[in-house]
N, C-alpha and C positions, 0 to 999 in steps of 0.2 A: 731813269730806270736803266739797269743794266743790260744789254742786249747780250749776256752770257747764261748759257743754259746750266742745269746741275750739274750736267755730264762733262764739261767745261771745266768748271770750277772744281769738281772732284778730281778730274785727270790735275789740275796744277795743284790741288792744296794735299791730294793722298803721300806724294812721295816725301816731303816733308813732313807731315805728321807722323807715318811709318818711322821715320829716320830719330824724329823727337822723343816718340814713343818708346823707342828702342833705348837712346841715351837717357831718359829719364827712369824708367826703369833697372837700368844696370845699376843708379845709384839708389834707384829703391830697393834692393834688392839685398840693404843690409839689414833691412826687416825683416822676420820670419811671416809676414802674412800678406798672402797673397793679394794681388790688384782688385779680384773677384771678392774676396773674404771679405776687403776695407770696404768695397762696394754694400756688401750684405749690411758689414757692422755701421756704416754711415747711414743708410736705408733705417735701419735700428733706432738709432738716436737719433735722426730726424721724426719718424712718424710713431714710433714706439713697438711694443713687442706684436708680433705677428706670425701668424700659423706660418709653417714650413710651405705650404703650395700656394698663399698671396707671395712670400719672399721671389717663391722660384718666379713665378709669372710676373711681376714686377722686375724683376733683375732680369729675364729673357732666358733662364734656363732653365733646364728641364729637373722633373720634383728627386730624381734622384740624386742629380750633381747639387743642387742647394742640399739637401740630406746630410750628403759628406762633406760639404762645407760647413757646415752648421756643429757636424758633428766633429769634426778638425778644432773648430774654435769653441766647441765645451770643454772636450780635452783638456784645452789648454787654458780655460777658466775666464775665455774672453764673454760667452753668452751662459744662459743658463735657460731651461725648460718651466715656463709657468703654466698652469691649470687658465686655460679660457676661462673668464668668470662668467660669461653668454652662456659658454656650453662646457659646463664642466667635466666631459667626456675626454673636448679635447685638448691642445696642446699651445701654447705660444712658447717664440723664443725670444730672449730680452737680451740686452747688455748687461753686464756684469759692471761692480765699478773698476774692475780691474780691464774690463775692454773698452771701457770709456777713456780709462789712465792712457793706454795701448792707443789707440784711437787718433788721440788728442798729440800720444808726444809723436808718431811716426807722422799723422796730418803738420806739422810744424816742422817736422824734416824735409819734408816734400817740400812746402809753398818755401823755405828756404834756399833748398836745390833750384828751384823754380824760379825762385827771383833774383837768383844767381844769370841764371839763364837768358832770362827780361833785364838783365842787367845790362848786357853786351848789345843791347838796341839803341839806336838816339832818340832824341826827343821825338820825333815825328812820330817812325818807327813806335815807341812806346804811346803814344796820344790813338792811334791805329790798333794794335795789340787791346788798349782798353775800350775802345769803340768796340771791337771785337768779340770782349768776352762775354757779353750780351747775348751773342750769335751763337759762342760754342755752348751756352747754357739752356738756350732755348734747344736747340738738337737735341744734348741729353736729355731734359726734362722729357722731348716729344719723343723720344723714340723708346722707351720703354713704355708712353700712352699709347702708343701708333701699334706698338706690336700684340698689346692687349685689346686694342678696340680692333685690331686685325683680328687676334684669335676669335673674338664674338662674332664676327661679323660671322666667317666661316662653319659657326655652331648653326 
């Protein structure tokens, strides 16, 4: 068992991740759609179409910034608005097949850039990195649970 606290391990692993963050993005950034948007449309095609306020509260922001995210990527023909067949009144938003196309070819630019990057590791280094990715999955996964079972607790 590791005798290092969160606060520990956040002070050594933050300035690095900032720094990776940074350079992985600058070459993502010959896409037109933003980190949050791929966020939204991967949310999309994994669990399927979804009211604009599950989006927001699952992705952790607030119902007007998902709004004009949502409505940046009709726009431009990545999602489209379906009729809830629950409640006919209101509203889902879907993937289109042209934001799934969208989707699929910049997600395979990335893990390319990416394994670019995993590349310049050694074996060890790399045998580490995949022990690892386990770790950084399970955070994402928890922290968009953690912030909605936060928000109920507080109701």
């Amino acid at each position: 068992m590791t005798s290092a606290t969160p606060e520990d391990i956040a002070r050594r692993v933050r300035p690095a991740l900032t720094k990776l963050y940074v350079m992985y993005f600058r070459v993502a950034e010959a896409s037109e759609l933003t980190g949050p948007q791929l966020s939204i449309m991967t949310r999309l095609r994994d669990e399927g179409a979804a009211r604009i306020s599950q989006i927001a509260r699952e992705e952790g922001i607030r119902m007007p910034t998902a709004s004009n995210a949502l409505h940046q990527l009709e726009v431009r023909g990545m999602v489209q608005r379906v009729r809830d067949i629950d409640d006919r009144r209101g509203v889902r938003v879907d993937l289109t097949p042209l934001g799934r196309d969208e989707l699929e070819r910049v997600g395979k630019e990335r893990d390319s850039y990416f394994a670019d990057l995993l590349s310049n590791l050694n074996e060890e280094e790399l045998e580490q990195a995949d022990a690892f990715a386990s770790v950084i999955q399970a955070l994402a996964d928890r922290f968009g649970a953690d912030k909605e079972n936060k928000e109920k607790d507080d109701k």
